[in-house]
VOTIMAR-288829 format. One record per residue (C-alpha): x, y, z; residue in three letters. Coordinates in steps of 0.5 Angstrom, whole numbers, plus 500, padded with zeros to 3 digits. Each point is the difference from the previous one (the first is absolute). Layout:
! VOTIMAR-288829
<r px="X" py="Y" pz="Z" torse="Ala"/>
...
This chain:
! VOTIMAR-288829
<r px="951" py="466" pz="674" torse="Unk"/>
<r px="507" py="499" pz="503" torse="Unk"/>
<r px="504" py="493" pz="502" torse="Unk"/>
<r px="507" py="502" pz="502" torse="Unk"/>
<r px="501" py="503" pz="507" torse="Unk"/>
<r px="504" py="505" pz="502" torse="Unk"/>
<r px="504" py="504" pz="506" torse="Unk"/>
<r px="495" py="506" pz="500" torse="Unk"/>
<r px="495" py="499" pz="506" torse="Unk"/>
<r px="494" py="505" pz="499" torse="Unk"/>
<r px="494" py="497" pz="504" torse="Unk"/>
<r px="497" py="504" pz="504" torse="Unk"/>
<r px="494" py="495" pz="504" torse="Unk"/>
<r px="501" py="492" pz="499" torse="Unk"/>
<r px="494" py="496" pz="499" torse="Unk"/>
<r px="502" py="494" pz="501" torse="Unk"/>
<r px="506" py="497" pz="502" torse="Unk"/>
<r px="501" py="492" pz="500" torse="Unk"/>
<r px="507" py="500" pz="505" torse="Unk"/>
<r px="500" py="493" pz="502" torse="Unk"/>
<r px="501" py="499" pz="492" torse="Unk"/>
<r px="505" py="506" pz="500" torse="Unk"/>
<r px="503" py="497" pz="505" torse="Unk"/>
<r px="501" py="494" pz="497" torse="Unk"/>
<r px="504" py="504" pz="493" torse="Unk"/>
<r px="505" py="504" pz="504" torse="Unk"/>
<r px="501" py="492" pz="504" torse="Unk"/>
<r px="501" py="498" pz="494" torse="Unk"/>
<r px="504" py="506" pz="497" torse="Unk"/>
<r px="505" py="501" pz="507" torse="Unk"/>
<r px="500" py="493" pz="501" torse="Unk"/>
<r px="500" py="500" pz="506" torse="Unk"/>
<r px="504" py="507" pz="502" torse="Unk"/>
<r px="494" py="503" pz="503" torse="Unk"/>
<r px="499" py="495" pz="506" torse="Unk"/>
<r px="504" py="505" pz="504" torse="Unk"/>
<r px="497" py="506" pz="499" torse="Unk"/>
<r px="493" py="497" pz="501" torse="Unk"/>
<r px="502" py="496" pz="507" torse="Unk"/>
<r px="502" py="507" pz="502" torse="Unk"/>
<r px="494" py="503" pz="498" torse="Unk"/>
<r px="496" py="496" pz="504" torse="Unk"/>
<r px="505" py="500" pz="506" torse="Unk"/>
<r px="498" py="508" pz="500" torse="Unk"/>
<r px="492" py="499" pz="499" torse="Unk"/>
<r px="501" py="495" pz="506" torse="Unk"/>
<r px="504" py="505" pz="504" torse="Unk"/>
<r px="494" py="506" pz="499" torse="Unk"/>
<r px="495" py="494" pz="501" torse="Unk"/>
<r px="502" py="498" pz="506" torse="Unk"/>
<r px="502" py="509" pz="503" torse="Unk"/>
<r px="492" py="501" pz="498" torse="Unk"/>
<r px="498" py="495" pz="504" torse="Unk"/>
<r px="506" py="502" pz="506" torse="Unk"/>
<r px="497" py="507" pz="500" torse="Unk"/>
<r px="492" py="498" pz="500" torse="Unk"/>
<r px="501" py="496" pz="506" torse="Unk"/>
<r px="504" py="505" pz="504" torse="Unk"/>
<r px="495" py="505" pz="498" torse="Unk"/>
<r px="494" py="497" pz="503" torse="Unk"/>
<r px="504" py="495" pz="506" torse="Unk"/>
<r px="498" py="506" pz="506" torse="Unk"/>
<r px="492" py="499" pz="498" torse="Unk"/>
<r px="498" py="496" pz="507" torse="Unk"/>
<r px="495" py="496" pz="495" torse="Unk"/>
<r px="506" py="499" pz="494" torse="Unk"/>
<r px="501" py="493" pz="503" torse="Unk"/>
<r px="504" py="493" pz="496" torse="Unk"/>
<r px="494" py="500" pz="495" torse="Unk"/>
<r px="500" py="507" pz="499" torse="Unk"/>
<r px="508" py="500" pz="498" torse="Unk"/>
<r px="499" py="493" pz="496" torse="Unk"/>
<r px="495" py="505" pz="496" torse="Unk"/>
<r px="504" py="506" pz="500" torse="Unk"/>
<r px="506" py="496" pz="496" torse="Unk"/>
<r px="495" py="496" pz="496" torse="Unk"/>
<r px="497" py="507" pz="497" torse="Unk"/>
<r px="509" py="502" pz="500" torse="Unk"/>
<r px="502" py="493" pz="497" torse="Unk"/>
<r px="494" py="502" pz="494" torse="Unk"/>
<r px="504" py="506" pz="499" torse="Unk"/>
<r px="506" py="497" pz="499" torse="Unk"/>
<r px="498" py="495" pz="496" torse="Unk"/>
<r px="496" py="505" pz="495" torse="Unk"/>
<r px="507" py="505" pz="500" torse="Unk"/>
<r px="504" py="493" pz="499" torse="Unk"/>
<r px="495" py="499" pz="493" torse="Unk"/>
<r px="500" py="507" pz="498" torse="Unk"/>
<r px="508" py="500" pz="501" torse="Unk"/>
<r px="501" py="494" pz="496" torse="Unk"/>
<r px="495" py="501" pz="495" torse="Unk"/>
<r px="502" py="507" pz="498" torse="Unk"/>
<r px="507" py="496" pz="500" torse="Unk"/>
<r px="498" py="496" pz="495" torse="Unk"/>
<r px="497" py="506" pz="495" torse="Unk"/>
<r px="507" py="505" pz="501" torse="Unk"/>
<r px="505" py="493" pz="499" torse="Unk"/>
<r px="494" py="498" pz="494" torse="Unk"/>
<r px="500" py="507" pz="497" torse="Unk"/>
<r px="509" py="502" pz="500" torse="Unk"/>
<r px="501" py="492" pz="497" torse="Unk"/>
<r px="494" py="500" pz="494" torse="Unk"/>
<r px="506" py="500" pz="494" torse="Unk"/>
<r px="502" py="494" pz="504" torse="Unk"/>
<r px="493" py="496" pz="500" torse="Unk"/>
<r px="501" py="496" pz="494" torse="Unk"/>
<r px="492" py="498" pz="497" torse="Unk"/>
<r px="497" py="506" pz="502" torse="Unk"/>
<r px="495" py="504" pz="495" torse="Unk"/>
<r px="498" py="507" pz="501" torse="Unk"/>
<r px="493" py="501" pz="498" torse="Unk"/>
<r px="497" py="506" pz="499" torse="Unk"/>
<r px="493" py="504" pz="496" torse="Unk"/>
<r px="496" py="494" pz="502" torse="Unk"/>
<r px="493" py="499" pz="502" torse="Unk"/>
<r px="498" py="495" pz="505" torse="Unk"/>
<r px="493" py="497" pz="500" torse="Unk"/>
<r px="497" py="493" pz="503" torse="Unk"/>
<r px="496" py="496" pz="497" torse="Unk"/>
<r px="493" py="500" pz="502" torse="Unk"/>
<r px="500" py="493" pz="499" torse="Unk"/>
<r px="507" py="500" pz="504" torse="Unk"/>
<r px="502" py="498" pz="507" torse="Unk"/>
<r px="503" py="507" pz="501" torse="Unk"/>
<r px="494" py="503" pz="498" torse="Unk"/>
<r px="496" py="496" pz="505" torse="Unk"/>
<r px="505" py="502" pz="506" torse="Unk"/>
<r px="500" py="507" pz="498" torse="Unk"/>
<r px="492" py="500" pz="502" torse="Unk"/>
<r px="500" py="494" pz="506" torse="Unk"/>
<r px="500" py="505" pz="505" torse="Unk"/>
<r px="494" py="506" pz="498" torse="Unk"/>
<r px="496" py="492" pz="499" torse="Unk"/>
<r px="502" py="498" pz="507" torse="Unk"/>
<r px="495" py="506" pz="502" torse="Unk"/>
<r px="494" py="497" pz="496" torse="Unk"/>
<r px="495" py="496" pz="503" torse="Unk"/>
<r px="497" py="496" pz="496" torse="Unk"/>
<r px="496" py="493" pz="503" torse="Unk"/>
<r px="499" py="497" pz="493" torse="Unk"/>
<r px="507" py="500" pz="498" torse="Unk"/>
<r px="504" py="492" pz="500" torse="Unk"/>
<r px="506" py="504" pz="502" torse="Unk"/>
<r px="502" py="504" pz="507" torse="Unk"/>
<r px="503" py="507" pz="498" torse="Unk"/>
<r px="503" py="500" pz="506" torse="Unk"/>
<r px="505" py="496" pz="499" torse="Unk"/>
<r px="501" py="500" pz="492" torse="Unk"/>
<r px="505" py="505" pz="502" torse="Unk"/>
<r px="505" py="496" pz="504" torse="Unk"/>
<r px="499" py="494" pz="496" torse="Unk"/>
<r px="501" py="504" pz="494" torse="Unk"/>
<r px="507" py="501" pz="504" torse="Unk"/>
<r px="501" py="493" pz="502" torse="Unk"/>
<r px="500" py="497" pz="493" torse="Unk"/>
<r px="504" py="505" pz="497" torse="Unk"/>
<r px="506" py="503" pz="502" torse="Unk"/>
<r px="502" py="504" pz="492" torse="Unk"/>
<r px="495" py="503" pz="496" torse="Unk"/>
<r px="500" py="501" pz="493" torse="Unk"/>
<r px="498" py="508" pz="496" torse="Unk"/>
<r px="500" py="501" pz="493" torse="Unk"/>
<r px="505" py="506" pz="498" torse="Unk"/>
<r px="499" py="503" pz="493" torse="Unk"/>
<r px="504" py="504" pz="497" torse="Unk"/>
<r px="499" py="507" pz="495" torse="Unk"/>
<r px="501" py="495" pz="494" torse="Unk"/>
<r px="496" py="495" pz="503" torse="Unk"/>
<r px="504" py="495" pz="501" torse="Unk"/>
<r px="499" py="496" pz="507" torse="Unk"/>
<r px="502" py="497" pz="506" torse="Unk"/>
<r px="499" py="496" pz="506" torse="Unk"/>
<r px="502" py="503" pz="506" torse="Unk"/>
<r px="500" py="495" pz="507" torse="Unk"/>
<r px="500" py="504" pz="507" torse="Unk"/>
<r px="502" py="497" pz="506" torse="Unk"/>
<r px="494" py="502" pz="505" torse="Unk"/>
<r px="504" py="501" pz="506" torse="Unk"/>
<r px="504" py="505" pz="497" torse="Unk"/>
<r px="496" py="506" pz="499" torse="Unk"/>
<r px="502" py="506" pz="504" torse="Unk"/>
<r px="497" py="507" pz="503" torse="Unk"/>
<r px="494" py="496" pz="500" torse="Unk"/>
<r px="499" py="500" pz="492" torse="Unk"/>
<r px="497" py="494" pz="497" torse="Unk"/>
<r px="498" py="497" pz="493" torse="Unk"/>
<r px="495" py="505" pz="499" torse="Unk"/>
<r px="504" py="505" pz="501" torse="Unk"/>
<r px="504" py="498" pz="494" torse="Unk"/>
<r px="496" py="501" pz="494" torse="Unk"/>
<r px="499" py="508" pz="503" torse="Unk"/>
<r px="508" py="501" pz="500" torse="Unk"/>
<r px="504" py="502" pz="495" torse="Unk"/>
<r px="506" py="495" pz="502" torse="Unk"/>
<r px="507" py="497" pz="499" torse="Unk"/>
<r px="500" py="493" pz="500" torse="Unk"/>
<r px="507" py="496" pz="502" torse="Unk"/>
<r px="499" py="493" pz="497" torse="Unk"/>
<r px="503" py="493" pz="498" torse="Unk"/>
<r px="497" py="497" pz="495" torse="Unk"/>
<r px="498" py="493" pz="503" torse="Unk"/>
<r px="497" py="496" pz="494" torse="Unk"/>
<r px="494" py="500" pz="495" torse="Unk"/>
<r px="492" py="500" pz="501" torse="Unk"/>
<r px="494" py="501" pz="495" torse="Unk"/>
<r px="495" py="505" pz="504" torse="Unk"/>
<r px="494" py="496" pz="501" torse="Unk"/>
<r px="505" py="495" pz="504" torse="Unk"/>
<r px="499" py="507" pz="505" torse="Unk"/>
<r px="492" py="498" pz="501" torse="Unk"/>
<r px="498" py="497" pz="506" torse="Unk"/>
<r px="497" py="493" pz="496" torse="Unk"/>
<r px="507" py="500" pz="498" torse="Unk"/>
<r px="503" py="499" pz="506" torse="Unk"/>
<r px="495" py="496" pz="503" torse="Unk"/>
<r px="500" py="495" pz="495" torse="Unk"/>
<r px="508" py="500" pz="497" torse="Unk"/>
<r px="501" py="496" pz="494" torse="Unk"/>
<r px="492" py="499" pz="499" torse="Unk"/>
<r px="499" py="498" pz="492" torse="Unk"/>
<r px="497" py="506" pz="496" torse="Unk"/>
<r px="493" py="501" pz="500" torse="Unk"/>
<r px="496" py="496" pz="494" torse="Unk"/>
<r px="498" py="503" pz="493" torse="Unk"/>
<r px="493" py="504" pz="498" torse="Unk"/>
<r px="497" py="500" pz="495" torse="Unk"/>
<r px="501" py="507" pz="501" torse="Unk"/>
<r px="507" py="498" pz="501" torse="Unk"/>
<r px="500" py="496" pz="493" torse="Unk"/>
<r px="496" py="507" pz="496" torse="Unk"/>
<r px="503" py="506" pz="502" torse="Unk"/>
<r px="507" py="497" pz="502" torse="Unk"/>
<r px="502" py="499" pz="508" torse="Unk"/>
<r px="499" py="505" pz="505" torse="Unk"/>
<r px="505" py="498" pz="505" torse="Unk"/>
<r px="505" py="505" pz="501" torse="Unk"/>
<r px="508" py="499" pz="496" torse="Unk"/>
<r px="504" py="496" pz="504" torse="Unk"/>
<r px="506" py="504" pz="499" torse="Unk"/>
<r px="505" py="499" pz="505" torse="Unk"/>
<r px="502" py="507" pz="505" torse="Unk"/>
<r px="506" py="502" pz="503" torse="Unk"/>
<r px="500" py="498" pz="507" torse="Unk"/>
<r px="503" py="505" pz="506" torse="Unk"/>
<r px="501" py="499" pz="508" torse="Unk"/>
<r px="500" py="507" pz="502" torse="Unk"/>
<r px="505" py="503" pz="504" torse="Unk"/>
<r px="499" py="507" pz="501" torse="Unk"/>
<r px="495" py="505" pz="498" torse="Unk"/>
<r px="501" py="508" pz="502" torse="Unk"/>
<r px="498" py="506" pz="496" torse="Unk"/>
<r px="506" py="504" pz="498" torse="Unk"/>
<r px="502" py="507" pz="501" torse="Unk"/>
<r px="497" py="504" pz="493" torse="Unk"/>
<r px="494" py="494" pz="498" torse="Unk"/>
């Protein structure tokens, strides 16, 4: 486990990438400088934008059919291009400027040989299986699966994963849901051997992760057993784990 950054860029495939925090670090490390050069990055993905849409119009405008509608449809599908290669654009922007000006970004722990797990009892781990449970049908259910998923995704927008090092030692790893790239997802997490980049956020015990937890904060502990008074408590420690907001996670060259 390392914790310090540094200048060789050795990722091969990025994972997950929360730009719109990203972009908060390098705001915040230029102190506004970048402004310019974000300004004239837009100013050229609106200007392919709107020659896509030119040129979709002009391919189909001899058509006898292709009337104001058909245009109108033709610079809607050119305008949707320009827009995913303005956010494309923007979003591969962010990482180069992230990735060059990493010595710069004060906070940022470089986390590594981590194995990352959800909770079965978790919020995480409920997310991670809401969508193969929207293909169930099952009548006696209280619940509609159909829709847990997006109601999963409306009440949470980070969720939490255990990572454990070799020794042992753990950690609380939040991920932004929205942030996840070429398709991955928290289940893919567990089965990657990963780099994490991180700010460490506060502290947590672990069975603040359960759902029960986070549905009922602050609730008093649960009273004593009898068992409890024999053989000793059985609630988990609450020993206080790190917490991080991820910022990146990518596989290096060489892992």
């Amino acid at each position: 486990m390392t914790k310090q950054n540094t200048t060789q860029v050795s990722l091969i495939k990025i994972v997950y990438f929360d730009e719109e925090s990203a972009s908060d670090l390098l705001d915040i490390v230029a102190g506004g400088k970048e402004t310019s050069s974000k300004e004239s990055t837009k100013e050229r993905a609106a200007e392919v934008e709107a020659e896509a849409r030119a040129k979709a119009a002009a391919k189909f405008n001899w058509l006898p059919f292709f009337g104001g509608s058909a245009e109108a449809s033709a610079a809607a599908s050119a305008s949707a291009v320009g827009r995913s290669i303005l956010n494309k654009t923007l979003s591969n922007t962010i990482l180069t400027d992230y990735l060059s000006k990493l010595d710069d970004l004060k906070g940022i722990e470089r986390l590594d040989g981590l194995t990352v797990t959800a909770r079965s009892d978790s919020a995480a781990y409920m997310k991670m299986y809401t969508p193969y449970l929207a293909m169930l049908k099952i009548d006696e259910l209280p619940v509609n699966l159909a829709e847990l998923d997006s109601a999963l995704t409306s009440a949470k927008g980070y969720y939490e994963l255990l990572g454990q090092s070799v020794d042992g030692a753990k950690r609380i790893l939040r991920f932004n849901i929205q942030a996840f790239r070429n398709n991955y997802g928290l289940v893919d997490l567990g089965r990657m051997r990963l780099v994490f980049h991180g700010i460490c956020v506060g502290k947590a015990a672990e069975s603040s992760l359960t759902m029960q937890a986070e549905m009922a904060p602050g609730a008093e502990p649960a009273p004593l057993t009898g068992l409890d008074v024999v053989d000793g408590p059985s609630a988990e420690p609450s020993t206080l784990l790190d917490v991080y907001d991820v910022i990146l996670a990518g596989v290096e060259y060489g892992e």
